[in-house]
CHARMM internal coordinates of N, CA and C (Angstrom, degrees):
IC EDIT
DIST 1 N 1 CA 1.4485
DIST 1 CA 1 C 1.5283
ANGL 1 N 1 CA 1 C 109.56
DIST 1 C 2 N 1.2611
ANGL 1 CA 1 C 2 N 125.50
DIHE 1 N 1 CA 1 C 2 N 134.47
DIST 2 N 2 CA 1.9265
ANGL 1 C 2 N 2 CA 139.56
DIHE 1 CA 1 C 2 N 2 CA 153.78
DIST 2 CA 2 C 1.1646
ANGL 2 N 2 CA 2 C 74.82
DIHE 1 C 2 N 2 CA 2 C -69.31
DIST 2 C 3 N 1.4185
ANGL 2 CA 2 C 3 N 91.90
DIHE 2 N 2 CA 2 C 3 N 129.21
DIST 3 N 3 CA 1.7082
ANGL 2 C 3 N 3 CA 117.89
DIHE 2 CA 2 C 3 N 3 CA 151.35
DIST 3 CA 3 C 1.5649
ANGL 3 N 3 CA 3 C 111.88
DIHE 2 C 3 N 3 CA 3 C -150.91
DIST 3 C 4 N 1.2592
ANGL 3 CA 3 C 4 N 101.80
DIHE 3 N 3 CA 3 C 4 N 102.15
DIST 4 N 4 CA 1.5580
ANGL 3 C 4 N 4 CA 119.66
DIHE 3 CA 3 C 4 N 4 CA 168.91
DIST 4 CA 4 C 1.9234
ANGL 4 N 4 CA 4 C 128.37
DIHE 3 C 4 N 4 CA 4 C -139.08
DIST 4 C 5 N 1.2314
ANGL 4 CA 4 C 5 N 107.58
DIHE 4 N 4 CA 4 C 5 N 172.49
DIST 5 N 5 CA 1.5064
ANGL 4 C 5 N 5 CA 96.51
DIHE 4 CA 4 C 5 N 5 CA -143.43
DIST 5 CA 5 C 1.9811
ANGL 5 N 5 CA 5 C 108.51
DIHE 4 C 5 N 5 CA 5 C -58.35
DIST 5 C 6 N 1.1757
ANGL 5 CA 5 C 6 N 110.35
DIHE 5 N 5 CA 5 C 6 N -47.79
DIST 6 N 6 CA 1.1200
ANGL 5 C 6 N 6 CA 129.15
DIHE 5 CA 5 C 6 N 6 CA 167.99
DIST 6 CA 6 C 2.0004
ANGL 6 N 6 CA 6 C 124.88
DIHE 5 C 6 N 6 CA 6 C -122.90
DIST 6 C 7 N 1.5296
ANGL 6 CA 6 C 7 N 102.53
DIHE 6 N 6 CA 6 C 7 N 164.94
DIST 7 N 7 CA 1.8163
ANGL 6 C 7 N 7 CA 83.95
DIHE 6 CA 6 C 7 N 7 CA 155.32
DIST 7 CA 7 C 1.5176
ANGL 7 N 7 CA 7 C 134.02
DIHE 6 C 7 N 7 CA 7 C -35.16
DIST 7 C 8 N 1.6328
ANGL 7 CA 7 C 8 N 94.84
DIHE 7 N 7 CA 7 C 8 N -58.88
DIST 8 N 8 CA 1.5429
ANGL 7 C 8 N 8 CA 113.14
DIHE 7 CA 7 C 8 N 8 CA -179.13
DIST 8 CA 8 C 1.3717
ANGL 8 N 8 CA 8 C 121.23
DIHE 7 C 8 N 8 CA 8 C -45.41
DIST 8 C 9 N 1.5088
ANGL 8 CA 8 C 9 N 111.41
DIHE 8 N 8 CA 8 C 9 N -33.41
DIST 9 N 9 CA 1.6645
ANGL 8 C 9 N 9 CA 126.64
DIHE 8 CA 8 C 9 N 9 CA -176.74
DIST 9 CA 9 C 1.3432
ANGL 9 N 9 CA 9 C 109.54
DIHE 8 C 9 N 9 CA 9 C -84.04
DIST 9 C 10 N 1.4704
ANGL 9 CA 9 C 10 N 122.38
DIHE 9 N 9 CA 9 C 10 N -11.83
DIST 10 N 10 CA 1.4777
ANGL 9 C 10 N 10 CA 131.65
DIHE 9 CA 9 C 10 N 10 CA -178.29
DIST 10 CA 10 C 1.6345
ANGL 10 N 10 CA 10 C 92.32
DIHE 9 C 10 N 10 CA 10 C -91.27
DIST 10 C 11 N 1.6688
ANGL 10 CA 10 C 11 N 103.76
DIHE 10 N 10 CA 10 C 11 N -80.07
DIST 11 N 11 CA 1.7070
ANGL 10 C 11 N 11 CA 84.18
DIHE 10 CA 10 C 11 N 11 CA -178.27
DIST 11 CA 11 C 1.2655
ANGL 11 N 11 CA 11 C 131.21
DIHE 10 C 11 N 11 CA 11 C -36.54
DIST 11 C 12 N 1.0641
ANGL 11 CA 11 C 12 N 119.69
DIHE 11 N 11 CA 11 C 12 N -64.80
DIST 12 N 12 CA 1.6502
ANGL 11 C 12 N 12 CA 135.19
DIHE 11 CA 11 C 12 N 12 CA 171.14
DIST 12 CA 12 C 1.3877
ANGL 12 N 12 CA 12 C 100.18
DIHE 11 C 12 N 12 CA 12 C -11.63
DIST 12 C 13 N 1.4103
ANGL 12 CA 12 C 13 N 128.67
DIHE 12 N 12 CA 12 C 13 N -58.81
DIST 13 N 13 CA 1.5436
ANGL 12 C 13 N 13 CA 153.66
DIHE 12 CA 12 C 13 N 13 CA -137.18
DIST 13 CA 13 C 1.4746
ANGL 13 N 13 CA 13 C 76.57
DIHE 12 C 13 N 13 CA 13 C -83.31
DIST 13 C 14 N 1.7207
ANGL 13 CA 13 C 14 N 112.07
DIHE 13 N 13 CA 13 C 14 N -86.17
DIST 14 N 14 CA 1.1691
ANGL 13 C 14 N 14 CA 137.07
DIHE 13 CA 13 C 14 N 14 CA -159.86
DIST 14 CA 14 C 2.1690
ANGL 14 N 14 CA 14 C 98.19
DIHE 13 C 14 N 14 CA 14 C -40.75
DIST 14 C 15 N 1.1844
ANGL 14 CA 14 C 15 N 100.53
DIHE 14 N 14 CA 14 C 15 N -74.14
DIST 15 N 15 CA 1.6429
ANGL 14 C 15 N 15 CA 102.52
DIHE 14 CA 14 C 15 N 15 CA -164.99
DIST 15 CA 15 C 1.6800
ANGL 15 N 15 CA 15 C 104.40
DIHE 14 C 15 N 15 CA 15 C -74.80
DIST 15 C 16 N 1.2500
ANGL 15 CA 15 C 16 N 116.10
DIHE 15 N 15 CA 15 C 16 N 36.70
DIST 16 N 16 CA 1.5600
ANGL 15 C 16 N 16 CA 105.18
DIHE 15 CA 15 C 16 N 16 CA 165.73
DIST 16 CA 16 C 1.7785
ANGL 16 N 16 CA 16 C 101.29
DIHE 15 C 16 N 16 CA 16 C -143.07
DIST 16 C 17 N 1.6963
ANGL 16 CA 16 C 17 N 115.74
DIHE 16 N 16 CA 16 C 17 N -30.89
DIST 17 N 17 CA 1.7472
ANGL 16 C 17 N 17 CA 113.36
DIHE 16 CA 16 C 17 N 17 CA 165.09
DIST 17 CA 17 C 1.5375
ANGL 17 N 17 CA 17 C 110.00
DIHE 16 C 17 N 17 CA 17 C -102.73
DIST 17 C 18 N 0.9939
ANGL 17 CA 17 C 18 N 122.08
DIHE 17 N 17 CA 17 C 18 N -20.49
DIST 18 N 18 CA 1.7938
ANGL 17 C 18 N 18 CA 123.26
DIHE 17 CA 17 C 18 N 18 CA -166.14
DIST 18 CA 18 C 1.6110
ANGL 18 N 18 CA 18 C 112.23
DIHE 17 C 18 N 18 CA 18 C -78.34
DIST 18 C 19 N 1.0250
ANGL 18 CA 18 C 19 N 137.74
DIHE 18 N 18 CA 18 C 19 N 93.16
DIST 19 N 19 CA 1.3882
ANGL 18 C 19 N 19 CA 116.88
DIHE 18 CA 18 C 19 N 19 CA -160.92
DIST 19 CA 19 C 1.1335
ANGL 19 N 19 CA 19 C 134.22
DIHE 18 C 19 N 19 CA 19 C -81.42
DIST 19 C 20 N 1.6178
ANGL 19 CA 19 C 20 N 124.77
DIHE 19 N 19 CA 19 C 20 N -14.83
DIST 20 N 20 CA 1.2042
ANGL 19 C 20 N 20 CA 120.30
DIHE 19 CA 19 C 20 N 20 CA 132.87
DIST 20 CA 20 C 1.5459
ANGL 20 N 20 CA 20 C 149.71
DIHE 19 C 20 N 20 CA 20 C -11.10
DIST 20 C 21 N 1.0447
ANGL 20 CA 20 C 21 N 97.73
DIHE 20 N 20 CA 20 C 21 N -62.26
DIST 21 N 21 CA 1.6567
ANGL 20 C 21 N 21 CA 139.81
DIHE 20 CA 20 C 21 N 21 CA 163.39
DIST 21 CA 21 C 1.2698
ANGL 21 N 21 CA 21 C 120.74
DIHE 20 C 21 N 21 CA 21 C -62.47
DIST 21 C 22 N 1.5908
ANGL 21 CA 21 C 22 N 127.67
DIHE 21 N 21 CA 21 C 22 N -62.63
DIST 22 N 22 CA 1.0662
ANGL 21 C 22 N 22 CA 142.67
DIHE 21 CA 21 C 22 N 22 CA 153.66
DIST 22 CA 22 C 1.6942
ANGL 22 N 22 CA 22 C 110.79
DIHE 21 C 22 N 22 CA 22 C -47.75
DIST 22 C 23 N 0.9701
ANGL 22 CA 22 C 23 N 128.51
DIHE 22 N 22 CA 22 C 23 N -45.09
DIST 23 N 23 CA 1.5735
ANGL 22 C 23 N 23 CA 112.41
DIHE 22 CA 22 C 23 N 23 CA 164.27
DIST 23 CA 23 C 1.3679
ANGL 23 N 23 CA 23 C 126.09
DIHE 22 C 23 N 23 CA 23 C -104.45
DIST 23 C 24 N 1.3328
ANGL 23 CA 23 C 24 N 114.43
DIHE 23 N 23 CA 23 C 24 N 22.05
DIST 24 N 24 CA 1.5698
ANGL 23 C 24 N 24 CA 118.75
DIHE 23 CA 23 C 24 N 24 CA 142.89
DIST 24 CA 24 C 1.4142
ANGL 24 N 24 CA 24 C 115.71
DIHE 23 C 24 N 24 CA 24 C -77.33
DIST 24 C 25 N 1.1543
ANGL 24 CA 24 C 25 N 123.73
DIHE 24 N 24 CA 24 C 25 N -30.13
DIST 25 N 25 CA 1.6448
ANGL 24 C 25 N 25 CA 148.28
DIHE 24 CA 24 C 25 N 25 CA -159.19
DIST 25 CA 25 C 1.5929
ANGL 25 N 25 CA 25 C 86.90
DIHE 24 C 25 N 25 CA 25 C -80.73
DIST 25 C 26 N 1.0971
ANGL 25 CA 25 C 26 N 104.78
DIHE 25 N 25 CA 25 C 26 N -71.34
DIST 26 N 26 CA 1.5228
ANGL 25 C 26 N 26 CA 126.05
DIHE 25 CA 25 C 26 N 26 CA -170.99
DIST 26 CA 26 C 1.8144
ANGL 26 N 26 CA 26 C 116.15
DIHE 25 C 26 N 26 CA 26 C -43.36
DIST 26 C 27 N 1.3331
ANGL 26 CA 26 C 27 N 109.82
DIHE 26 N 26 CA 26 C 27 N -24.22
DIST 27 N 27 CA 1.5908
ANGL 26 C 27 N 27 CA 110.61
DIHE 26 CA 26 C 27 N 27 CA -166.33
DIST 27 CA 27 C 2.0943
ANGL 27 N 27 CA 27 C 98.28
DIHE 26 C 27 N 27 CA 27 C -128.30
DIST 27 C 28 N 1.7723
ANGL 27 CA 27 C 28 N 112.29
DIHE 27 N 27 CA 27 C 28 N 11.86
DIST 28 N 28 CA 1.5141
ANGL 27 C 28 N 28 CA 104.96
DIHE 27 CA 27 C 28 N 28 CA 177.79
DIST 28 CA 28 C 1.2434
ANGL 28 N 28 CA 28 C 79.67
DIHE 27 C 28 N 28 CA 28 C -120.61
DIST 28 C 29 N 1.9194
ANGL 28 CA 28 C 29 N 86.79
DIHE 28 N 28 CA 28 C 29 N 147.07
DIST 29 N 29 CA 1.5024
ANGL 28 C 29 N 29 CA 116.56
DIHE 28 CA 28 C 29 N 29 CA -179.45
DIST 29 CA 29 C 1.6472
ANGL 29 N 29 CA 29 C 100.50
DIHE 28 C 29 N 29 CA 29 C -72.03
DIST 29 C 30 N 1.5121
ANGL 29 CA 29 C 30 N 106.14
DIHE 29 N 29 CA 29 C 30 N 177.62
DIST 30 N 30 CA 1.9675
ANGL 29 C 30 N 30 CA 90.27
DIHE 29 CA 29 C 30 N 30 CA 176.81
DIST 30 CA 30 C 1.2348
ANGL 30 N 30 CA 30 C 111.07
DIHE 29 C 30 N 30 CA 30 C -88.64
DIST 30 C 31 N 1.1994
ANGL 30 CA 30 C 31 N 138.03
DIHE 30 N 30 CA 30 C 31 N 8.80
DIST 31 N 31 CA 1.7088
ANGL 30 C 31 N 31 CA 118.04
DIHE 30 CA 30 C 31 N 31 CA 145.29
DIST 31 CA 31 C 1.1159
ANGL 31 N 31 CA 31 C 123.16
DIHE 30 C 31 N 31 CA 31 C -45.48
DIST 31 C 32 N 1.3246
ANGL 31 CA 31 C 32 N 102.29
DIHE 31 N 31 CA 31 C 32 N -78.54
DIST 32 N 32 CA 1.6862
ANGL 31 C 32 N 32 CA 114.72
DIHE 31 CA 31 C 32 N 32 CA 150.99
DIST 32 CA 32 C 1.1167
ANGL 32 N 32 CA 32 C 129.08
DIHE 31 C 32 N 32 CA 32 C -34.83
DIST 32 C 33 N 1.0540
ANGL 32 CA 32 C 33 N 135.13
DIHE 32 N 32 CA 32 C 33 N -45.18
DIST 33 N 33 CA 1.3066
ANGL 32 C 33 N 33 CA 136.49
DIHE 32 CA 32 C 33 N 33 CA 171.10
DIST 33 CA 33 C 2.0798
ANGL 33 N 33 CA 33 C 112.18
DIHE 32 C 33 N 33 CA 33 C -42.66
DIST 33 C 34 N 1.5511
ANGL 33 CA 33 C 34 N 93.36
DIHE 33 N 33 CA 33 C 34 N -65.81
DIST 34 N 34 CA 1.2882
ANGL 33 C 34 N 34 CA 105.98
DIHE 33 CA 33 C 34 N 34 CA 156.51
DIST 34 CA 34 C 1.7750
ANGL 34 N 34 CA 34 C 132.59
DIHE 33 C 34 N 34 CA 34 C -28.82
DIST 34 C 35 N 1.3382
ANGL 34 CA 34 C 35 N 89.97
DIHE 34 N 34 CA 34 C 35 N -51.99
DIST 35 N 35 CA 1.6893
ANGL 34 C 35 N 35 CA 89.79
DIHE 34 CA 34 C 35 N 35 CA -158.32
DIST 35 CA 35 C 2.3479
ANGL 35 N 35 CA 35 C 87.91
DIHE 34 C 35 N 35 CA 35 C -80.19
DIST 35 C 36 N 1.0579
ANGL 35 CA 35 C 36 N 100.51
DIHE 35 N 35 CA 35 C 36 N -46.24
DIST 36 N 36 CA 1.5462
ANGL 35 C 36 N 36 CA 109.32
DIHE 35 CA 35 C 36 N 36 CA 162.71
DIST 36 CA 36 C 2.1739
ANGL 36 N 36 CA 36 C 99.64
DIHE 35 C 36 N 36 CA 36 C -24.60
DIST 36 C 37 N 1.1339
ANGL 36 CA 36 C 37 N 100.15
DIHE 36 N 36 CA 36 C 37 N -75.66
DIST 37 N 37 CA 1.3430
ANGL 36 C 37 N 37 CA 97.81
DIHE 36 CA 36 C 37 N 37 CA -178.70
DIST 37 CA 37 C 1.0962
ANGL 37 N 37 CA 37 C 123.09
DIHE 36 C 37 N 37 CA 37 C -74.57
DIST 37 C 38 N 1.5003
ANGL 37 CA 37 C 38 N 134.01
DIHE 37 N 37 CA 37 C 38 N -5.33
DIST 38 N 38 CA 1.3966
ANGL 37 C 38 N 38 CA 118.42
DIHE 37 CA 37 C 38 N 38 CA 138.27
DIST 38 CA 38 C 1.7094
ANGL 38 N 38 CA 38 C 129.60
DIHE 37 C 38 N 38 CA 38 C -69.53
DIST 38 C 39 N 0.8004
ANGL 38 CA 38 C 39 N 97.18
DIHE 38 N 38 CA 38 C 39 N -32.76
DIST 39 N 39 CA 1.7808
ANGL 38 C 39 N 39 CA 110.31
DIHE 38 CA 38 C 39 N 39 CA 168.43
DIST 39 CA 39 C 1.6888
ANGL 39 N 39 CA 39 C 104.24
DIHE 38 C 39 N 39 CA 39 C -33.77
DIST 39 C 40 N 1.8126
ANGL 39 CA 39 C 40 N 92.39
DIHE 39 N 39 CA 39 C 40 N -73.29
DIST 40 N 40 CA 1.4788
ANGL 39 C 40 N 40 CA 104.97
DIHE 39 CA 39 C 40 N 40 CA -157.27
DIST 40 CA 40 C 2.0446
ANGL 40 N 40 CA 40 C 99.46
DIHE 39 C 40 N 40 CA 40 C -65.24
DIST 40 C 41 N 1.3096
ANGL 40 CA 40 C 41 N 107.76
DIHE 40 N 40 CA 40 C 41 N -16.28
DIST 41 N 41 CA 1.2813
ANGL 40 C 41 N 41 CA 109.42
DIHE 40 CA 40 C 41 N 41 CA -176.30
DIST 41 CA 41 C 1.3654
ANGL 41 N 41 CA 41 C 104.09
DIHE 40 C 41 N 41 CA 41 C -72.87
DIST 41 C 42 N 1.3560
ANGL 41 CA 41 C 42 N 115.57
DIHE 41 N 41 CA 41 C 42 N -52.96
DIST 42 N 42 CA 1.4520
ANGL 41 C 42 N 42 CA 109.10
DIHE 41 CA 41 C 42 N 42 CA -179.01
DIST 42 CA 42 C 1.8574
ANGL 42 N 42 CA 42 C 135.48
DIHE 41 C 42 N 42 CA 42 C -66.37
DIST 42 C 43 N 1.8558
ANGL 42 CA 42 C 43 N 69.50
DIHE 42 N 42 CA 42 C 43 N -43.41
DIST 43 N 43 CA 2.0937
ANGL 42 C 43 N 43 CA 71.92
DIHE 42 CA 42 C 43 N 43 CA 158.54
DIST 43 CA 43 C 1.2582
ANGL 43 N 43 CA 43 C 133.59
DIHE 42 C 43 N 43 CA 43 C -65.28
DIST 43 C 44 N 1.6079
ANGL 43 CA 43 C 44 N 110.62
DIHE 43 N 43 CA 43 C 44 N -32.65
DIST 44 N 44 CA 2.2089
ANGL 43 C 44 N 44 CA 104.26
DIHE 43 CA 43 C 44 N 44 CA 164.94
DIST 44 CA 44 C 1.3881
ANGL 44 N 44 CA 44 C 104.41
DIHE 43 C 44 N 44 CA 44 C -89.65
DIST 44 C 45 N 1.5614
ANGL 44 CA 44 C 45 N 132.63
DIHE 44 N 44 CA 44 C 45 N 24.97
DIST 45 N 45 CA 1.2008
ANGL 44 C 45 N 45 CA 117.93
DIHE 44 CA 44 C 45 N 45 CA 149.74
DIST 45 CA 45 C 1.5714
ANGL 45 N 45 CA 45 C 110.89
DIHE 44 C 45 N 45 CA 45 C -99.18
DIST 45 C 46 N 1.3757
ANGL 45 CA 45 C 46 N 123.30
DIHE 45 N 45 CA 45 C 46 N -9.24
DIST 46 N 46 CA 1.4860
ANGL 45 C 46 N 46 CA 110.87
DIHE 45 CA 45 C 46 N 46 CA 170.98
DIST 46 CA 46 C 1.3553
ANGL 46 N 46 CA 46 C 98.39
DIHE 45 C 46 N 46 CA 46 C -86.09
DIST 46 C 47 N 1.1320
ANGL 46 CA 46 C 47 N 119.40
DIHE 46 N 46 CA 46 C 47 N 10.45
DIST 47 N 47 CA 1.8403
ANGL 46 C 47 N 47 CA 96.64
DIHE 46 CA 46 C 47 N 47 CA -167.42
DIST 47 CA 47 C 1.6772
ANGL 47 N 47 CA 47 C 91.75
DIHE 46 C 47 N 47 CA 47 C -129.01
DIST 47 C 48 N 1.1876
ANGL 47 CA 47 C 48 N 117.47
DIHE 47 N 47 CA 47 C 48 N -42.89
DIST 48 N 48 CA 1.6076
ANGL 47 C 48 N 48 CA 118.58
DIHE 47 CA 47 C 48 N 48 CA 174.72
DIST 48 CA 48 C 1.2182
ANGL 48 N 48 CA 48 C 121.22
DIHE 47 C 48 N 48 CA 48 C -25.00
DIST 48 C 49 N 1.6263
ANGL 48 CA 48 C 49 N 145.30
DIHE 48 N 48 CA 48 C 49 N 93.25
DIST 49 N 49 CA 1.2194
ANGL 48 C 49 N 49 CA 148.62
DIHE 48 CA 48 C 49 N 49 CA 129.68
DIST 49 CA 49 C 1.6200
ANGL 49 N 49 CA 49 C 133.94
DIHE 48 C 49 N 49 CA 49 C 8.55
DIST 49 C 50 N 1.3000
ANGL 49 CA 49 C 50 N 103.60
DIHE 49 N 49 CA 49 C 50 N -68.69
DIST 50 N 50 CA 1.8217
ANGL 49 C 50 N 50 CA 143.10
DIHE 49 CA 49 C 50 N 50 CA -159.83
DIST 50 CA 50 C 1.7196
ANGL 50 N 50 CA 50 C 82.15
DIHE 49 C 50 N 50 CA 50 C -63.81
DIST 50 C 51 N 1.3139
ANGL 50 CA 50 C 51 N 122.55
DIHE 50 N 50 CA 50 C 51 N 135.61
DIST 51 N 51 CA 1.1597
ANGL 50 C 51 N 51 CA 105.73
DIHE 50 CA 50 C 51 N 51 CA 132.02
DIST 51 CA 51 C 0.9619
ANGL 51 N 51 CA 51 C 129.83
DIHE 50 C 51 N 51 CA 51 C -131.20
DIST 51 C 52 N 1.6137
ANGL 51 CA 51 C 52 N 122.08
DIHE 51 N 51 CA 51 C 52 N 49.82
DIST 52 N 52 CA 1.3467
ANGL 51 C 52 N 52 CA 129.16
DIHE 51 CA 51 C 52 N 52 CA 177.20
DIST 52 CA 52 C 1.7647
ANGL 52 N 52 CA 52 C 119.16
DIHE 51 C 52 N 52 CA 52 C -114.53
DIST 52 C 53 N 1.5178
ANGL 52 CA 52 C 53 N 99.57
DIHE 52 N 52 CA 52 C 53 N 32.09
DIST 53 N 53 CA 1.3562
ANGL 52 C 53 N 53 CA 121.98
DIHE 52 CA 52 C 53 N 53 CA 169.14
DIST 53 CA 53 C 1.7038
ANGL 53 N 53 CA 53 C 108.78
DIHE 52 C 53 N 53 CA 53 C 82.89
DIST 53 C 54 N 1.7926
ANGL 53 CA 53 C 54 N 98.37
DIHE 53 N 53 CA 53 C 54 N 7.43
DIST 54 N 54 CA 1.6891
ANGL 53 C 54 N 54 CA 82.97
DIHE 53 CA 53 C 54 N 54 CA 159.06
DIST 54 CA 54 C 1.5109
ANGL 54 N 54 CA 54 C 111.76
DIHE 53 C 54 N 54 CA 54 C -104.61
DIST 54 C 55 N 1.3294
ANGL 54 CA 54 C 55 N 100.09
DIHE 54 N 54 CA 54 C 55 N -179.06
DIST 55 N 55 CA 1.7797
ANGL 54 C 55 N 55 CA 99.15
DIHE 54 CA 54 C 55 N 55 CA 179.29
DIST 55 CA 55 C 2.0119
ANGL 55 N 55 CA 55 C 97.20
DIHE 54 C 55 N 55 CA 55 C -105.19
DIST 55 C 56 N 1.4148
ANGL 55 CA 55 C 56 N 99.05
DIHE 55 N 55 CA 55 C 56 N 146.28
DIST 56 N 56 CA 1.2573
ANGL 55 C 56 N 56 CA 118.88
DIHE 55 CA 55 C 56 N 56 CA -167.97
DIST 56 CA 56 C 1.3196
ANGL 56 N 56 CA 56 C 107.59
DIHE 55 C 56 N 56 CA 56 C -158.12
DIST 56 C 57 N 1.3926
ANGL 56 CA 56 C 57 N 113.87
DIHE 56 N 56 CA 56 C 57 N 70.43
DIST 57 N 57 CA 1.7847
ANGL 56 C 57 N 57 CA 126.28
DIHE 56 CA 56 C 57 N 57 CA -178.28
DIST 57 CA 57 C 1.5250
ANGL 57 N 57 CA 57 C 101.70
DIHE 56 C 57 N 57 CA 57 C -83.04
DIST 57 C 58 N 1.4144
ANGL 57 CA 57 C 58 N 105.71
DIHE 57 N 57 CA 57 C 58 N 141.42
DIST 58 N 58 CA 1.5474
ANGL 57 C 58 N 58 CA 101.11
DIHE 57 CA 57 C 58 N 58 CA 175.87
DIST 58 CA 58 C 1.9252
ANGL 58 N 58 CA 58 C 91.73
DIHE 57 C 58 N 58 CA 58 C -99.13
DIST 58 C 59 N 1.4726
ANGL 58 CA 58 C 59 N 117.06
DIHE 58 N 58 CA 58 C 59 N 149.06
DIST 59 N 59 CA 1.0712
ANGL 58 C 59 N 59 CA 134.27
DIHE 58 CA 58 C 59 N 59 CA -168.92
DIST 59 CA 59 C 1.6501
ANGL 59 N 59 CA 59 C 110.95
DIHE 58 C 59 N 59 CA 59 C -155.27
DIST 59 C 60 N 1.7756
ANGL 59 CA 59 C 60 N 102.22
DIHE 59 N 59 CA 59 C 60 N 125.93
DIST 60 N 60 CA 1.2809
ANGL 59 C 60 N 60 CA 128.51
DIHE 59 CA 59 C 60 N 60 CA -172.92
DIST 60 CA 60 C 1.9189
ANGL 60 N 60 CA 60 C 120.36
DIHE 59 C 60 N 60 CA 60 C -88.90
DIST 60 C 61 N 0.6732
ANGL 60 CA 60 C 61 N 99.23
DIHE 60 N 60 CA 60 C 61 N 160.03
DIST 61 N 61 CA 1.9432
ANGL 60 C 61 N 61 CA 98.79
DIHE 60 CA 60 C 61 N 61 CA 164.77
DIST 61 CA 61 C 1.3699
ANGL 61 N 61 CA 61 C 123.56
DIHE 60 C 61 N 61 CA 61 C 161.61
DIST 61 C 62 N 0.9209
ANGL 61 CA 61 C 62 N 97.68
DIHE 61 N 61 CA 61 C 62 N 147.70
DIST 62 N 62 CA 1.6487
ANGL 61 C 62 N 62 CA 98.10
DIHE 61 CA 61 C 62 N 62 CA -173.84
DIST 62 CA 62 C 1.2071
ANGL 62 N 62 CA 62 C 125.75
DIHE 61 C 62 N 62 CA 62 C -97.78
DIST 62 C 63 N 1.1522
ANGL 62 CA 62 C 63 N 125.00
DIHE 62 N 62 CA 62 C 63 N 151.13
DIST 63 N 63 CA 1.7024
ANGL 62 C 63 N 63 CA 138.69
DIHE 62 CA 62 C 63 N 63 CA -162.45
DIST 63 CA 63 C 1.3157
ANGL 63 N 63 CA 63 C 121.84
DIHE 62 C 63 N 63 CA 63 C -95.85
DIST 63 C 64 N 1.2459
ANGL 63 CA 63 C 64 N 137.75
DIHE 63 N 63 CA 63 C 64 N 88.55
DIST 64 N 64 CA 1.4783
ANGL 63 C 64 N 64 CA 103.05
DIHE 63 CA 63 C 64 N 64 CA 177.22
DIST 64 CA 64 C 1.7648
ANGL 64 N 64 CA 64 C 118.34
DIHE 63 C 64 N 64 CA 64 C -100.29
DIST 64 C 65 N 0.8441
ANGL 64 CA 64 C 65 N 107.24
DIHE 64 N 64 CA 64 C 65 N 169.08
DIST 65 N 65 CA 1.6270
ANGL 64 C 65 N 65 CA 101.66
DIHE 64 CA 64 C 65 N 65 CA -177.77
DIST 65 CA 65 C 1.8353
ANGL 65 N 65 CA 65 C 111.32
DIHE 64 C 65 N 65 CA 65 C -136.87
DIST 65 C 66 N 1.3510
ANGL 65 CA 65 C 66 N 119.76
DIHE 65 N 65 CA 65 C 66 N 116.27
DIST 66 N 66 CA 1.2709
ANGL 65 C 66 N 66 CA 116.31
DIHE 65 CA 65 C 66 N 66 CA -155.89
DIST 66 CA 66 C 2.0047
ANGL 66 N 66 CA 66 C 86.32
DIHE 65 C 66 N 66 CA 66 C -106.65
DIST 66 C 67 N 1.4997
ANGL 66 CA 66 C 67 N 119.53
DIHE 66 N 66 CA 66 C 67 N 143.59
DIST 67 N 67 CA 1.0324
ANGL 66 C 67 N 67 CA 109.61
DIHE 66 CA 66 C 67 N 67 CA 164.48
DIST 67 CA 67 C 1.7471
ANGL 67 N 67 CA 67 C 99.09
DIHE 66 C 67 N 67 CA 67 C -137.31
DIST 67 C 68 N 1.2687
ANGL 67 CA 67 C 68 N 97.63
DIHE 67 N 67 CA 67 C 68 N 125.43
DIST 68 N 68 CA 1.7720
ANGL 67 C 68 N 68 CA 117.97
DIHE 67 CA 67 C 68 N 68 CA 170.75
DIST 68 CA 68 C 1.2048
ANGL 68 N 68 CA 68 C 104.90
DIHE 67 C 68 N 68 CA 68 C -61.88
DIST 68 C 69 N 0.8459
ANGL 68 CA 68 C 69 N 129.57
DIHE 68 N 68 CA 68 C 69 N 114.14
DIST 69 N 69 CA 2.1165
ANGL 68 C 69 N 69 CA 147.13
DIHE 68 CA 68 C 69 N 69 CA 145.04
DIST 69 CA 69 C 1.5190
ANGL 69 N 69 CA 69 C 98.79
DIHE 68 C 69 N 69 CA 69 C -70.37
END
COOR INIT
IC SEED 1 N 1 CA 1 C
IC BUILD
């Protein structure tokens, strides 16, 4: 599970350590910039859990585990 206080505390998180994110942020003008943060707003609201105004995304991934002989 993402569990952070709000959306805002996820982006924040995301576009200032995530670097992906952080250099999408980094190269849109603030129109763009904008419509970027409605996006990410709307997409962890279809997925957001919490409804007591935190965000609580459930999130999958897979593991692999390599062992050298």
């Amino acid at each position: 599970m993402f569990r952070y206080r709000s959306d805002d505390h996820w982006i924040d998180i995301f576009r200032t350590y995530y670097g992906p994110v952080l250099k999408a942020f980094e190269v849109l003008d603030s129109r763009l910039h904008d419509a970027l943060i409605a996006d990410l707003k709307s997409l962890i609201a279809q997925f957001n859990v919490a409804r007591d105004g935190t965000m609580v995304v459930p999130a999958e991934y897979l593991q692999v585990v390599i062992l050298k002989r």
